[in-house]
C-alpha positions as CSV (number, residue, x, y, z in Angstrom):
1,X,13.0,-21.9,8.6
2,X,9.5,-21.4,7.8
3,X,8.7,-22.2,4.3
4,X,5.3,-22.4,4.0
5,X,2.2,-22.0,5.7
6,X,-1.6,-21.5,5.3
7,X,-3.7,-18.8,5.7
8,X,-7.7,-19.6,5.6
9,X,-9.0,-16.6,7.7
10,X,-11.7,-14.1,6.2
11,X,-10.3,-10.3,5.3
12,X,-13.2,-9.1,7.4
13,X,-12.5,-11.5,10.4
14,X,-8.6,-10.2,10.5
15,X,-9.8,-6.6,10.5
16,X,-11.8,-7.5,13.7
17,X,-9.1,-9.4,15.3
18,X,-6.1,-7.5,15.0
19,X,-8.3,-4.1,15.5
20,X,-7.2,-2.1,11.9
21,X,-8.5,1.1,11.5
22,X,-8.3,1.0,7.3
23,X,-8.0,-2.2,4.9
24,X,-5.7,-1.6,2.6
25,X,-6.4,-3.6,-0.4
26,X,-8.3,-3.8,-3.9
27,X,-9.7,-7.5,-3.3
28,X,-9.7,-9.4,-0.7
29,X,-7.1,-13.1,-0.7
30,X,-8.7,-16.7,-1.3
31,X,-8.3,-18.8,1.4
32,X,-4.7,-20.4,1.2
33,X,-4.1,-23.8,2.4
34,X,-0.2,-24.0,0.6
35,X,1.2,-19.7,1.2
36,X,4.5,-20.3,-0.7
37,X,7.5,-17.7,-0.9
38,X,6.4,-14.5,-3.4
39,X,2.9,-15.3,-3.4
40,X,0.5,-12.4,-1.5
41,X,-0.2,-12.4,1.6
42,X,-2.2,-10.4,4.2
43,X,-0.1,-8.3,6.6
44,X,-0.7,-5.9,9.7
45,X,1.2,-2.7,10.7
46,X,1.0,0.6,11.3
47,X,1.7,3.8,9.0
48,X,3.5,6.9,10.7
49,X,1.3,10.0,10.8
50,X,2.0,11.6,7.4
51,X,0.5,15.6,7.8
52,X,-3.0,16.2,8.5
53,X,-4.6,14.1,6.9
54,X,-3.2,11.0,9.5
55,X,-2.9,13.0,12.4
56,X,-1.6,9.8,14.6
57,X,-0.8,6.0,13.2
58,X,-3.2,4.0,11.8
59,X,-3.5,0.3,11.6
60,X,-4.0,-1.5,8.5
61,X,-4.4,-4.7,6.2
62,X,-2.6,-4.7,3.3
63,X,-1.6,-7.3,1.2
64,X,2.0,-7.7,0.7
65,X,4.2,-10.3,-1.1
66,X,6.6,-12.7,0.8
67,X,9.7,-12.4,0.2
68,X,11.4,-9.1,1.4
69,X,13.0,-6.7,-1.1
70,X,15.8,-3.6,0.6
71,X,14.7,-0.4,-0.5
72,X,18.4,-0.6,-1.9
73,X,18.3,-3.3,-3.8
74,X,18.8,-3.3,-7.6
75,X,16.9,-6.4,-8.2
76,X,13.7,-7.1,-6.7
77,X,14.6,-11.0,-7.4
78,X,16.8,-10.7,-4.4
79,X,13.5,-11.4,-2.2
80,X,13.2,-14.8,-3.1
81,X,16.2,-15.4,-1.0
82,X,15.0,-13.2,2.2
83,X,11.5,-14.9,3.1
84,X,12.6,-15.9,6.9
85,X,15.0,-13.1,9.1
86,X,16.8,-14.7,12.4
87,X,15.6,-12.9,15.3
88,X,19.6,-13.1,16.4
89,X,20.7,-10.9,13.5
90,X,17.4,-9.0,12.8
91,X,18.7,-5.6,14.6
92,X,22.2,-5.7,12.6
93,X,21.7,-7.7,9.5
94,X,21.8,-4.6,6.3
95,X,19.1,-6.2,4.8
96,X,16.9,-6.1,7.8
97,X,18.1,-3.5,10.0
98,X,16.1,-0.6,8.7
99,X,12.9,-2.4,8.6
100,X,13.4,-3.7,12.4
101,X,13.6,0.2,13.3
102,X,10.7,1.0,12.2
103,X,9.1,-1.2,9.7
104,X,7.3,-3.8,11.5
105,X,4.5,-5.9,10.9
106,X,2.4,-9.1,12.0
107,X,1.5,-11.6,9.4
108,X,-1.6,-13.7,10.4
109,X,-1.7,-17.7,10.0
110,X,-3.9,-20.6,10.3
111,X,-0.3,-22.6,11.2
112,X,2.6,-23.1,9.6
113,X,4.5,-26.7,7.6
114,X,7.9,-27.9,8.6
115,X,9.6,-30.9,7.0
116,X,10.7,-33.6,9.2
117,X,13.8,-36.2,7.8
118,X,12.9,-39.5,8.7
119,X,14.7,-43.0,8.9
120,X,13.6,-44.6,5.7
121,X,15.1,-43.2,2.7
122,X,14.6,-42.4,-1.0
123,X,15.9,-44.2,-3.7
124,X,18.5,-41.5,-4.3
125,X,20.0,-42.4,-0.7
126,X,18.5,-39.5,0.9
127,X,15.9,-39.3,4.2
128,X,12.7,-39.4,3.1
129,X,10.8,-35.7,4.8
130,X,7.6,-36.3,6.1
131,X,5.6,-32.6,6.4
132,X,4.0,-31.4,9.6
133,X,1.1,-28.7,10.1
134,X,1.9,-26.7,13.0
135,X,-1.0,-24.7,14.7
136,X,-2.0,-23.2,17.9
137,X,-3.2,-25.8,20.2
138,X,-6.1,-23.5,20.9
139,X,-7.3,-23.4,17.1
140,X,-7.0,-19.5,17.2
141,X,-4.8,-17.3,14.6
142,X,-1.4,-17.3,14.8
143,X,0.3,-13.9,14.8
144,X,4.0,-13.9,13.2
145,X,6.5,-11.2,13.6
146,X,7.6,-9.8,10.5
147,X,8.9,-7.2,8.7
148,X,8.2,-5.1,5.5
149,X,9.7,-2.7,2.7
150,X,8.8,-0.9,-0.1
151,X,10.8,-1.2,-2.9
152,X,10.4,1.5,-5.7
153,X,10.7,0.4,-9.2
154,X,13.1,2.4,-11.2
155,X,11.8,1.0,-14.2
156,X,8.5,2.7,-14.2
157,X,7.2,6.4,-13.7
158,X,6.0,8.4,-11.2
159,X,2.5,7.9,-12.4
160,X,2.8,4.5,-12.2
161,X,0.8,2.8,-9.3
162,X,2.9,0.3,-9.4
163,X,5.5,1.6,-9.0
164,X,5.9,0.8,-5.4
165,X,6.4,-2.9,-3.9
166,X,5.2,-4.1,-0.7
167,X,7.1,-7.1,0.5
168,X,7.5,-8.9,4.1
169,X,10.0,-12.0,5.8
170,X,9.3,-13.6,8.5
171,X,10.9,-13.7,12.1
172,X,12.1,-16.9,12.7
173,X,13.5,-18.4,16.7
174,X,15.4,-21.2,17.4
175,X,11.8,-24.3,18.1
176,X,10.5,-24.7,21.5
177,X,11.3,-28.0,22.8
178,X,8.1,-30.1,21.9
179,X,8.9,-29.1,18.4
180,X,12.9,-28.9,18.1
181,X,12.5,-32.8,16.6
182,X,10.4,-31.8,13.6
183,X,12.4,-28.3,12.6
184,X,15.2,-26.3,14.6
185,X,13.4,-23.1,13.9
186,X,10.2,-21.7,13.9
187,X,8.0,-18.4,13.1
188,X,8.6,-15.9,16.2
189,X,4.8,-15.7,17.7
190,X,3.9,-12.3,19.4
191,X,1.0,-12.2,22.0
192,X,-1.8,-9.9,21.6
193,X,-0.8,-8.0,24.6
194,X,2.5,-7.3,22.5
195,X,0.8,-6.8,19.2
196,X,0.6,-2.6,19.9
197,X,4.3,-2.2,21.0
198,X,5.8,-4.1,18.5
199,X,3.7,-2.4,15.6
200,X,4.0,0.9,17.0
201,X,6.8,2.5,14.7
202,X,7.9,5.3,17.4
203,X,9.3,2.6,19.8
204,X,12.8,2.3,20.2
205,X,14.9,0.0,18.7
206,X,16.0,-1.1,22.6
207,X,12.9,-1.8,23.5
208,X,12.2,-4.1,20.5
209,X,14.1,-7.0,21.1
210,X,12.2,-7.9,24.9
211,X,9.0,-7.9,23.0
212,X,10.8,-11.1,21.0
213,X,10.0,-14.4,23.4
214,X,10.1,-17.2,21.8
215,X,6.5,-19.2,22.4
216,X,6.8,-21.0,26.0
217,X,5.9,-24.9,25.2
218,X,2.7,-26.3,24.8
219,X,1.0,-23.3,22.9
220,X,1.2,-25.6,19.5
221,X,0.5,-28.4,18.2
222,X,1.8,-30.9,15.4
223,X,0.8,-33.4,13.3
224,X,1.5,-35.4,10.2
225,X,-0.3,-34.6,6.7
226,X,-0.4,-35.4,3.6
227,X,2.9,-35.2,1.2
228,X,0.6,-33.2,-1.2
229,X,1.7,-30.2,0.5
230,X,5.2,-30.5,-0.8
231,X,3.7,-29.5,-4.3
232,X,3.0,-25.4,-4.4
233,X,0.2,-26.4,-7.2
234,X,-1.6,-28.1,-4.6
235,X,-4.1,-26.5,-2.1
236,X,-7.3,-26.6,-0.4
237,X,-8.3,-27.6,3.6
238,X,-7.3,-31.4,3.7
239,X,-3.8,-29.8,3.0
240,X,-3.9,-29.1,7.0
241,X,-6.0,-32.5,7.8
242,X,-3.9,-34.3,10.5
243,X,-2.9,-38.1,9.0
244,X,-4.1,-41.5,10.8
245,X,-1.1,-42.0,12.4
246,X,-1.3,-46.1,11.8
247,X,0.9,-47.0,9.7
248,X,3.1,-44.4,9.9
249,X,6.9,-44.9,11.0
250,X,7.8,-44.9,14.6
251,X,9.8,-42.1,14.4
252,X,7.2,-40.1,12.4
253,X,4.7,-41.1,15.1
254,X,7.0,-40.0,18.0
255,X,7.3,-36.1,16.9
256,X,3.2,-35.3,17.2
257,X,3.2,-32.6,19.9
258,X,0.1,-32.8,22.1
259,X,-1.1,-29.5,24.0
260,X,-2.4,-31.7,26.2
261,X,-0.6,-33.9,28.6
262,X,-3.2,-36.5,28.9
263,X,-4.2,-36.9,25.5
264,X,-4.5,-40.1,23.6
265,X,-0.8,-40.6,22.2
266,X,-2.1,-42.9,19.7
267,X,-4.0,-40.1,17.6
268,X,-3.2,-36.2,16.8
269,X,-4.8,-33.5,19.0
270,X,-7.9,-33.1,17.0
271,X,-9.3,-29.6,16.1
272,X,-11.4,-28.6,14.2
273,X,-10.4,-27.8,9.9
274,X,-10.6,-24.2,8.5
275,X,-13.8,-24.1,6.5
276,X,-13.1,-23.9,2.8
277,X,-15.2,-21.3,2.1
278,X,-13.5,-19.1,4.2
């Protein structure tokens, strides 16, 4: 499942990238190096024309908090549970189904952490997890399928603004071989040539599920960092700074996944940091 994952790139920069019509926010996000389940995140989709005043769809960037909520649900609490949706059950799960139909989105990512269980173990018996950063081998954003609901709070009135909560999951796919070692799953990726069909709300449901392909190997990369990670509190860039890979455990050593076939296996495939300021 994906758990966490980091999220440096500039509000403006995303607006260029994913070509949105109308940001859709108060403030823009700090960079973050540690995105945990509830926190806010930014999100892409596309609203349904709603009268004249949106006479076709328009794509925006709002900022939405991970962990999805069912417009039916009677306690928004239940989203903790629901931040990662398998792409096998997507189109049938309750929870999920409406969303799928029409409620689609793309949530934009520097990479993504997955735990890996080691050989040596803790002093409670147990393997010892070393974390992984996970990123495009070409340093560029990674686009994840998602989902999102709004949830309407019954609690509050109808001149409340906030009254309505935005909330999003993430698709998750069974891991491409180079990274099946580190984690069985991983974020579903979407191309930018599938980017407009899958956030079009109009498609049909039939057509949704061929525009799911899971990422063919060698588009990522991964690498050991630092344990500091495992600690929500903690963030900032050398969250995502690859580890010196001497010393390190065999086995630990064994999972980096290089992009390239004739780089040095004795050192991570080197790219460069997101900038903190960003």
């Amino acid at each position: 499942m994906c758990g966490r994952y980091a999220s440096s790139r500039d509000a403006a920069d995303l607006v260029e990238e994913f070509e949105v019509d109308v940001p859709m926010f108060a403030a823009p996000l700090a960079a973050d190096f540690n995105v945990a389940p509830t926190k806010e995140v930014y999100a892409v989709l596309e609203r349904p024309p709603k009268g004249e005043e949106r006479p076709s769809a328009e794509r925006q960037l709002r900022v939405l908090s991970w962990g999805l909520v069912p417009s039916w649900a009677k306690d928004p609490a239940i989203g903790n549970r629901m931040i990662n949706a398998r792409v096998e059950t997507v189109a049938e799960k309750p929870a999920y189904r409406k969303a799928f139909a029409s409620r689609r989105c793309l949530l934009p990512a520097d990479g993504y952490f997955e735990w890996y269980a080691t050989s040596e173990t803790t002093k409670a018996g147990k393997p010892r997890k070393q974390p992984f950063f996970i990123r495009p081998a070409d340093g560029g954003t990674l686009a994840m399928a998602g989902l999102y609901e709004i949830w309407r709070d019954p609690t509050r009135g109808e001149d409340d603004p906030a009254r309505f909560r935005w909330t999003c999951t993430v698709i998750t796919t069974q891991a491409e071989d180079s990274l099946g070692q580190i984690h069985d799953r991983m974020p579903m990726m979407l191309d930018r040539e599938r980017w407009g069909a899958w956030l079009d709300p109009t498609v049909a449901r039939a057509d949704l599920v061929d525009l799911l392909v899971p990422a063919a190997p060698g588009r990522l990369e991964a690498f050991p960092v630092s344990t500091a990670v495992s600690n929500v509190r903690n963030n900032g860039p050398e969250l995502v700074a690859p580890l010196p890979l001497d010393g390190l455990p065999d086995d630990v050593t064994g999972q980096v996944a290089h992009p390239d076939p004739d780089a040095d296996p004795g050192q991570p495939a080197l790219l460069p940091a997101p900038e903190e300021s960003r």
